[in-house]
C-alpha positions, -999 to 999 in steps of 0.1 A, spaced: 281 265 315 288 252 350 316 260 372 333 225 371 333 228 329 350 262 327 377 251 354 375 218 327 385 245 300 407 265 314 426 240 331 425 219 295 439 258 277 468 261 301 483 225 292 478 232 256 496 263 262 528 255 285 531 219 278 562 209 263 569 175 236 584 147 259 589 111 256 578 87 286 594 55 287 577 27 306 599 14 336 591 -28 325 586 -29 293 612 1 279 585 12 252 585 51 247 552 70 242 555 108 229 533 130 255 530 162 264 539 178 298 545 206 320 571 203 341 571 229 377 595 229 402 586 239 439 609 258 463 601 253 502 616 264 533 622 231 555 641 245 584 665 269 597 705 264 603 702 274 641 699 311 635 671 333 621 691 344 595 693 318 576 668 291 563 671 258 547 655 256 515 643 226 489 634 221 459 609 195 442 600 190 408 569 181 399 557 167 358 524 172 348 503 148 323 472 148 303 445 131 317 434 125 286 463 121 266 470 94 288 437 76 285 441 81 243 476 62 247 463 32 274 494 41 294 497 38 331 523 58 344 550 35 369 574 48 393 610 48 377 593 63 345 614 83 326 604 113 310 624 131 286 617 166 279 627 185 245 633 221 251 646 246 226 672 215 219 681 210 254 667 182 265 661 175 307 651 139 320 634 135 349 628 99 371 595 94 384 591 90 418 554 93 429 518 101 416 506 133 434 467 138 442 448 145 413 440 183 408 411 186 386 397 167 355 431 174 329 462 176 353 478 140 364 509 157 383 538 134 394 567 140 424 597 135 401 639 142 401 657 154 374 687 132 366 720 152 363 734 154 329 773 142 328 798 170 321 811 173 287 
């Protein structure tokens, strides 16, 4: 087996593993498609407030698709997409906001922001 088929397979066993139920709805036509995805968020220093002490810091969140589940369904992800992930109940929604480069032959990662929840 070559290199590029086991990162294939490992790649392919980590989705399987982490990835979540979720429902993607489309941004013109409102039709929802069940999916699986793995959501990551990201944590970066962008800056400092003037002092070494202290840095500014942001986050990013980041959804991850299934190349092939995608290709299966016929779906072209939009920006504006919403994707609604069930966890243990609670369920997060996030707003799509830009495809990122491709990283590898499974993974179809997207820049996205959660939407806050109202208080109850």
């Amino acid at each position: 087996m070559n290199f590029s088929a086991i990162r294939a397979q490992a790649r392919r066993a980590v989705h399987d593993t982490l990835a979540a139920p979720a429902t993607y709805q489309h941004t013109e036509t409102g039709a929802e498609y069940p999916v699986s995805v793995r959501h990551r968020g990201k944590v970066e220093a962008v800056g400092t407030s003037g002092s070494s002490f202290a840095q500014l810091l942001a986050t990013q969140d980041f959804i991850i698709f299934d190349a092939d589940e995608l290709t299966a369904l016929d779906l072209e992800l939009r920006v504006n997409g919403i994707v609604s992930i069930d966890i243990g109940g609670t369920t997060l929604v996030f707003v799509l906001e830009a495809a990122e480069p491709s990283t590898g032959p499974v993974d179809r990662p997207w820049r996205a922001t959660q939407k806050k929840q109202p208080r109850k």
